[in-house]
C-alpha positions as CSV (number, residue, x, y, z in Angstrom):
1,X,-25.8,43.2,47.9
2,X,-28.4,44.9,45.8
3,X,-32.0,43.5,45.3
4,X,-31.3,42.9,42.0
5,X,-28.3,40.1,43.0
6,X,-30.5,38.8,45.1
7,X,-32.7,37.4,42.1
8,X,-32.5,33.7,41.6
9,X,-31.7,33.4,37.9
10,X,-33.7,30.4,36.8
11,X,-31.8,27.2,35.9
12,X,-31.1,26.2,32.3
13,X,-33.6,22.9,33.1
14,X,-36.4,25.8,33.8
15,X,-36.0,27.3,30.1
16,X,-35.7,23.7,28.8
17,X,-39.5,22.3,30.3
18,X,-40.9,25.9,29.1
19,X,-39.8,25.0,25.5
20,X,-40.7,21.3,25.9
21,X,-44.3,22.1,27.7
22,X,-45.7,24.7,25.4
23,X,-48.9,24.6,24.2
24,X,-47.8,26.0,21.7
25,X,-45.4,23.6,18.9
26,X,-42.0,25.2,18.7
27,X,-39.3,24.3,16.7
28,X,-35.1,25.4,17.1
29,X,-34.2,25.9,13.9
30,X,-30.1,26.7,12.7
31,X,-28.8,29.0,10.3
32,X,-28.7,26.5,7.6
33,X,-32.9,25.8,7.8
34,X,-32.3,22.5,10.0
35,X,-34.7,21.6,12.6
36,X,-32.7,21.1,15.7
37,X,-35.4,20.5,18.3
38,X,-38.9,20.6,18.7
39,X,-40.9,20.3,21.5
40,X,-43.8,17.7,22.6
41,X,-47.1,19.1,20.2
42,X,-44.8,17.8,17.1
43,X,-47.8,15.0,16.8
44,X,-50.8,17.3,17.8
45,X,-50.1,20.4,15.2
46,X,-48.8,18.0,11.8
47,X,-49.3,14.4,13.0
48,X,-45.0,13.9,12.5
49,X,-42.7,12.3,14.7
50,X,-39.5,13.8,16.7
51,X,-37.6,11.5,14.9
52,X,-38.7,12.4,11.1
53,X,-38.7,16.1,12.0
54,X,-35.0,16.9,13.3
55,X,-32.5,16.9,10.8
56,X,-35.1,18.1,8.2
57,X,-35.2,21.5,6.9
58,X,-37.7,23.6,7.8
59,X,-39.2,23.5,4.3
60,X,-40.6,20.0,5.5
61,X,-43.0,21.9,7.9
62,X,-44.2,24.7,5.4
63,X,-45.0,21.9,2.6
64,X,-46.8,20.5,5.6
65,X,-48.8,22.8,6.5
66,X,-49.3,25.3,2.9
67,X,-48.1,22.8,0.1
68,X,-48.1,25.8,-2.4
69,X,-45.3,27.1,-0.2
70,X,-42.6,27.6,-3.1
71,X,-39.9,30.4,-1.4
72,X,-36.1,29.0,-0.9
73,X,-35.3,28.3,2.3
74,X,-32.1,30.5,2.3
75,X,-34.0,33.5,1.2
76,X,-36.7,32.9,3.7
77,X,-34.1,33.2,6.3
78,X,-32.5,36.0,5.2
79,X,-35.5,38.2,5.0
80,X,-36.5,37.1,8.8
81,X,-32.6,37.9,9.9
82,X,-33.0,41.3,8.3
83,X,-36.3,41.8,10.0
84,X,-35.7,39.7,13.3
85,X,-39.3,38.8,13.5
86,X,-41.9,37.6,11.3
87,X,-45.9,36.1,12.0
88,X,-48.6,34.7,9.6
89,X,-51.5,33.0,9.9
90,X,-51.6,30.3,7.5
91,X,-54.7,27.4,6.7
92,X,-54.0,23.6,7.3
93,X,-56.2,21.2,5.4
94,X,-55.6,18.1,7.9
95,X,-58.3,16.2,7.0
96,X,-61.1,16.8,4.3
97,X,-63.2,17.7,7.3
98,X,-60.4,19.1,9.5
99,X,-59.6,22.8,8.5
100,X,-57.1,24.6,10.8
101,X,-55.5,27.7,11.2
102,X,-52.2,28.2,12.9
103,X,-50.3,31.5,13.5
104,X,-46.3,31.4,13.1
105,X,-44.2,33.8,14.7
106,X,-40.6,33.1,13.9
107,X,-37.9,35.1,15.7
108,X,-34.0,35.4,14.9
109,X,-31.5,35.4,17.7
110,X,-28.5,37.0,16.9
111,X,-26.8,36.0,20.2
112,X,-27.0,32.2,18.9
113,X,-27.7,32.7,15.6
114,X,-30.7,30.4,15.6
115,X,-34.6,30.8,14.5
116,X,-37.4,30.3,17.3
117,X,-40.6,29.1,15.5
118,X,-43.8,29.2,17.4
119,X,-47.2,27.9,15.6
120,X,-50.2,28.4,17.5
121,X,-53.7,26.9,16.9
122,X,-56.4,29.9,16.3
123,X,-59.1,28.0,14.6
124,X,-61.6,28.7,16.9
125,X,-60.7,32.5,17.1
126,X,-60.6,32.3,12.9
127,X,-64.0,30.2,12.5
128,X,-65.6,32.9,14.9
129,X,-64.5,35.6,12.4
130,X,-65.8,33.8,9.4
131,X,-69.2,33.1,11.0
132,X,-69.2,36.8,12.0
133,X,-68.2,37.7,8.8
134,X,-71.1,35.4,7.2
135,X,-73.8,36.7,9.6
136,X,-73.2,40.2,8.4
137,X,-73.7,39.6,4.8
138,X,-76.9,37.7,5.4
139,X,-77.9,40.7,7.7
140,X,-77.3,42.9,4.9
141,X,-79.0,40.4,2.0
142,X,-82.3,40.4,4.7
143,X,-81.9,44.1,5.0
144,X,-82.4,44.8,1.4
145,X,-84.7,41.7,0.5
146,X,-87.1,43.2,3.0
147,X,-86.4,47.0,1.8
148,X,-87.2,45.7,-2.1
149,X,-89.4,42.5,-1.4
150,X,-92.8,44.8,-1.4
151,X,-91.4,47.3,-4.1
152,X,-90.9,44.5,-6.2
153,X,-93.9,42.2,-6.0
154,X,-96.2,44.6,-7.0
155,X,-95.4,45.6,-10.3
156,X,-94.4,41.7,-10.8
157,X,-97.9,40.9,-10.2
158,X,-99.2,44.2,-12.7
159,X,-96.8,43.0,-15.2
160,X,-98.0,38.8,-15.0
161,X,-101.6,40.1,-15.1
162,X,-101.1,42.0,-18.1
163,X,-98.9,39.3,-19.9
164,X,-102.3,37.0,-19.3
165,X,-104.6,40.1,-21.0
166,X,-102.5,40.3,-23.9
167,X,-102.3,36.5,-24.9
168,X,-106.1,36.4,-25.9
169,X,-105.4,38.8,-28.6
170,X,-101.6,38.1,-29.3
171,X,-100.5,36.7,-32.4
172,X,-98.0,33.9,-33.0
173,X,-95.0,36.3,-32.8
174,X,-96.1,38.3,-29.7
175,X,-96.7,35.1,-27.6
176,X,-93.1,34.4,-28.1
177,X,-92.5,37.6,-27.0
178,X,-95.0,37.4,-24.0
179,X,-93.4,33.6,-23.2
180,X,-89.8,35.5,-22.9
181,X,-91.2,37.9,-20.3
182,X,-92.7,35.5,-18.2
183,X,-89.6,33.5,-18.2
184,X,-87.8,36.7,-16.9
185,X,-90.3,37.6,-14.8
186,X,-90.4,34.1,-13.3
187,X,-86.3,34.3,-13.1
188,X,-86.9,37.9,-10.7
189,X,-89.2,36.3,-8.6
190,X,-86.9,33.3,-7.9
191,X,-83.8,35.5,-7.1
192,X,-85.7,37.4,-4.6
193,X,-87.2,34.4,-3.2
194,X,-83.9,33.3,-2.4
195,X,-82.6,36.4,-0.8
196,X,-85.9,35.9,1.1
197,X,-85.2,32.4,2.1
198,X,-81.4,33.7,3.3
199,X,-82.7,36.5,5.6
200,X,-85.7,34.5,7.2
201,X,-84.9,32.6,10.6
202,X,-84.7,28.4,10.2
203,X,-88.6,27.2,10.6
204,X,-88.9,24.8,13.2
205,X,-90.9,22.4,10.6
206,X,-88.2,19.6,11.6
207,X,-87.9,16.1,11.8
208,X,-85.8,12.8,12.0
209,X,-85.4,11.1,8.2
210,X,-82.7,9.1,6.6
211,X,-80.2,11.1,5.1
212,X,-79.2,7.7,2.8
213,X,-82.5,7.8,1.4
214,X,-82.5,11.7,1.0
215,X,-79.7,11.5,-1.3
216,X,-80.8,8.3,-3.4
217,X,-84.0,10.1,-3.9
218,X,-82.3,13.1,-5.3
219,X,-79.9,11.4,-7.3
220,X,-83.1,9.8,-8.6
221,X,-84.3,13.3,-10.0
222,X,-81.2,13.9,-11.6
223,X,-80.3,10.7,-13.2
224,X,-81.8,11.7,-16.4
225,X,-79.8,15.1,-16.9
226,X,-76.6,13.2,-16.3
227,X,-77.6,10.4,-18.7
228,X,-78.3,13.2,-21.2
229,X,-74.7,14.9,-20.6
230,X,-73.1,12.0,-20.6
231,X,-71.8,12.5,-16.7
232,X,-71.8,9.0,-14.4
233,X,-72.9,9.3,-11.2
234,X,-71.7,6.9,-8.3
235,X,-72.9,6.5,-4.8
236,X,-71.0,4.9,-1.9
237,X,-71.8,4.2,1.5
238,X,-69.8,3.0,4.0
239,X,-72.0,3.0,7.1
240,X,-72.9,0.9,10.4
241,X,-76.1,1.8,11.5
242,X,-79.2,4.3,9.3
243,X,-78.1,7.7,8.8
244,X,-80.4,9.5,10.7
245,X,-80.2,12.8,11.1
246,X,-82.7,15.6,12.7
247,X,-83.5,18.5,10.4
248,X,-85.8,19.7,7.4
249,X,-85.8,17.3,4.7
250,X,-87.3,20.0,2.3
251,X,-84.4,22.7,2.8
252,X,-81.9,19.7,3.0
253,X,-83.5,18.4,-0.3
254,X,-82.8,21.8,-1.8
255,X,-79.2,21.6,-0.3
256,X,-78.7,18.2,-2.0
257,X,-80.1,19.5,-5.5
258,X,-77.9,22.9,-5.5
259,X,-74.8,20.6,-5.0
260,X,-75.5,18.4,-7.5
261,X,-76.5,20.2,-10.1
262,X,-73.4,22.4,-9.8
263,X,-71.4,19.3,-9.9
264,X,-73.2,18.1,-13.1
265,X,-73.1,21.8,-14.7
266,X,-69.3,22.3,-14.1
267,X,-68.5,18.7,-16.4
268,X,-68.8,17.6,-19.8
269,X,-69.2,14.5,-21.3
270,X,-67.3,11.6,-19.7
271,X,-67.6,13.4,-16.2
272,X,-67.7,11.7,-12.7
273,X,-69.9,12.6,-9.9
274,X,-69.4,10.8,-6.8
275,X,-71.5,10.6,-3.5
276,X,-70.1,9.6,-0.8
277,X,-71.6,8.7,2.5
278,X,-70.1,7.7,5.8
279,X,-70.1,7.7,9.7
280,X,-67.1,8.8,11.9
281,X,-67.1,9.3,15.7
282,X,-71.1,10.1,16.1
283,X,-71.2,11.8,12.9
284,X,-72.4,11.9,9.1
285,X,-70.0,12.4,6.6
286,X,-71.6,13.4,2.8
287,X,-69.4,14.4,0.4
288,X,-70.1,15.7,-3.2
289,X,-67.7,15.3,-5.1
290,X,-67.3,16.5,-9.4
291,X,-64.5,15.9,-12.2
292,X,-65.2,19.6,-13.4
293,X,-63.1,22.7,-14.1
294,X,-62.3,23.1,-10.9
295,X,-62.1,26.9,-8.7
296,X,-59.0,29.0,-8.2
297,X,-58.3,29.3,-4.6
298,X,-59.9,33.2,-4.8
299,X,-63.2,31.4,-5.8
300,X,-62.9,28.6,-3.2
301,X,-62.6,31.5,-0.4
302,X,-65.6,33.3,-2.3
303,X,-67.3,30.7,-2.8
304,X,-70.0,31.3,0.3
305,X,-70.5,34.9,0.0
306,X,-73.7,36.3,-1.2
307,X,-73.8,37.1,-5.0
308,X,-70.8,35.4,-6.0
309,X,-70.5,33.4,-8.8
310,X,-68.4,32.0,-11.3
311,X,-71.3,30.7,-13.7
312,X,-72.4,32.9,-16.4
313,X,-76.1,34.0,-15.4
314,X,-75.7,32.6,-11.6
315,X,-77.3,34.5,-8.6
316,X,-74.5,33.7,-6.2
317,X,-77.7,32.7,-3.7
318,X,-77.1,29.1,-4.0
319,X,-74.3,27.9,-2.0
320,X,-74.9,30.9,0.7
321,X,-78.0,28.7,1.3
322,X,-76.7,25.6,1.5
323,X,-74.2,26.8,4.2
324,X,-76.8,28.8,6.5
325,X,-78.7,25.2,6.0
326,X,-76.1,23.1,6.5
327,X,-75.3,25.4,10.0
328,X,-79.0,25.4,10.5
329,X,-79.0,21.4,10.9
330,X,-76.0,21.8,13.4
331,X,-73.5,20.9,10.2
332,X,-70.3,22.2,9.0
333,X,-69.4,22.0,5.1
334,X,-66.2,22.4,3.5
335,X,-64.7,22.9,0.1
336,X,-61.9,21.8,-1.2
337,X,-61.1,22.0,-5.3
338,X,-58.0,22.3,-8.4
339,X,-58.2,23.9,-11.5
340,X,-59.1,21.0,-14.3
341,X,-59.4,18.2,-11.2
342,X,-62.5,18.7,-9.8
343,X,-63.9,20.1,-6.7
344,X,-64.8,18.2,-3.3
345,X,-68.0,19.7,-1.1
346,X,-67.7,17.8,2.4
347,X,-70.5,18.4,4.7
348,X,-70.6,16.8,8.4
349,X,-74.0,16.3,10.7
350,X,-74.5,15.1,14.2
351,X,-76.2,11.9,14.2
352,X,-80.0,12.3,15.4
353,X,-80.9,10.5,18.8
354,X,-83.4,8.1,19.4
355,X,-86.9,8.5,19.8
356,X,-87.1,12.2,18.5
357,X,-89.5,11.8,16.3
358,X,-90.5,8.7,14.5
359,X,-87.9,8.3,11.4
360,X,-88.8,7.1,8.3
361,X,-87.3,3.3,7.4
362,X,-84.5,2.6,5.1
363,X,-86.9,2.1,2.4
364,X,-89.2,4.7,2.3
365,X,-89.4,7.5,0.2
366,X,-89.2,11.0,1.1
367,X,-89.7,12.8,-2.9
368,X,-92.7,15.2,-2.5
């Protein structure tokens, strides 16, 4: 008897708790797009029972998981038969604060004519890219901010100097000339002072504050644009204890101000802008959220990357700096938005502890 016959073949049991026990979800799927069997991470991956999921097509699971998922089933499985293998990675909204991404690998057996799907869960491996990704662009915003930064001031400060010479002896015409130039000039030395503000490391000026009253004292500033533009502003709060959080109340004020006034520019009259705020398992939930024009899903991707922008006249420096901010306060945001609905910014922050600094009360102020 040859080695090879003395192998134990494993038993059919043996395949069956392999399937079953994966980490992984995997579905058996027959040649007419009809789940057969899934194994035990049904719940964990899409939150569905064994019950609603066999029987189902397959389509079920990709309107799950990518609702924009239009191709017919039939066709679908013909291209993977002709192929015999097939992987993706595709993005799960499972929550307005839950983004995953899975990677599917189907497989076509020819011996039993059926479809092995196998989703994985790389979020973590996919959020590391992205914050990679991120990093390098605010590297490379820092590089040339501090390259240009000196280069630029100078004659900035020769040309307001000579504005300031020339209106004692301008007449009515030239000083509105002279006013257009300071506006511009004042417009190039706010776009670098944001590309300045992007490359510099956090300041450790932090300390414990209410968000609550952070965001009522913001709306507060804004009230009277949205009165003027006809947009109505709501706030809501559904919360158990003060929302305290530990940070920088200036940059988190300038956080606050960029979202809103994007929310309020993207409307017209008859617009909705709601605030949301709320506490789930130890954290802060604030969400921002507009009845405006709304972002393809290219501009939702883009929306985070240095000097992009969908607004005529926009830096693209905004939002960059609310997400290093956000991160910077040990946050996450998300984005979430339809053509002609609206768009949704969620932002999440650990609660602060106790006795870190001493907060300010529910009723205070924090406007400077």
């Amino acid at each position: 008897m040859s080695d090879f016959d003395k192998i134990q073949i494993p038993s059919m049991k043996t395949y069956f708790n392999a399937f079953r026990h994966s980490a992984n979800f995997m579905l058996l799927v027959d040649h007419d797009g009809k789940i057969r069997d899934v194994n035990e991470m049904h719940a964990v991956f899409i939150n569905q029972t064994r019950q609603e999921l066999v029987g189902q097509s397959i389509s079920e699971i990709f309107s799950i998981i990518d609702p924009e998922c239009d191709t017919p089933v039939q066709e679908f499985l013909e291209n993977i038969k002709e192929q015999g293998f097939v992987e993706s990675i595709t993005t799960y909204q499972r929550s307005p604060e839950d983004t995953r991404y899975y990677h599917i690998t189907i497989h076509y057996d020819k011996e039993t004519n059926m479809f092995i799907v196998q989703m994985s869960d790389c979020t973590e491996k996919e959020n590391l890219q992205i914050q990679l990704a991120h990093s390098g662009s605010l590297s490379a915003v820092g590089q040339i901010a501090a390259s240009i930064a000196h280069e630029i001031r100078n004659p900035i400060t020769t040309l307001k100097g000579f504005t300031q010479l020339l209106k004692v002896s301008a007449t009515e015409d030239s000083i509105r000339y002279i006013a257009v130039i300071e506006d511009e000039i004042e417009r190039m030395e706010s776009i670098l002072g944001e590309m300045l503000i992007l490359s510099k490391p956090s300041e450790k000026k932090k300390s414990v504050f209410s968000l609550e009253v952070l965001v009522r004292d913001m709306v507060s500033i804004l009230s009277p644009k949205a009165v003027m533009d006809g947009v109505e502003v709501v706030q809501e709060a559904e919360l158990s204890s003060t929302p305290l959080i530990f940070g920088d109340p200036d940059k988190m004020k300038q956080v606050l101000l960029n979202l809103f006034k994007n929310g309020l520019e993207s409307m017209q009259t008859g617009g909705k802008l709601t605030i949301h705020l709320s506490e789930y398992d130890g954290k802060l939930i604030l969400s921002v959220t507009d009845t405006g024009k709304g972002m393809t899903h290219h501009q939702v991707s883009q929306v985070f990357m240095p000097f992009f922008s969908s607004k005529p006249g926009g830096t693209g420096l905004g939002l960059p700096f609310v997400l290093k901010t956000v991160e910077d306060h040990g946050g996450t945001i998300a984005v979430e938005s339809h053509v002609d609905i609206g768009t949704k910014f969620t932002m999440t922050f650990p609660k602060a502890k106790q006795g870190v600094s001493s907060p300010l009360n529910s009723e205070q102020s924090i406007i400077s």
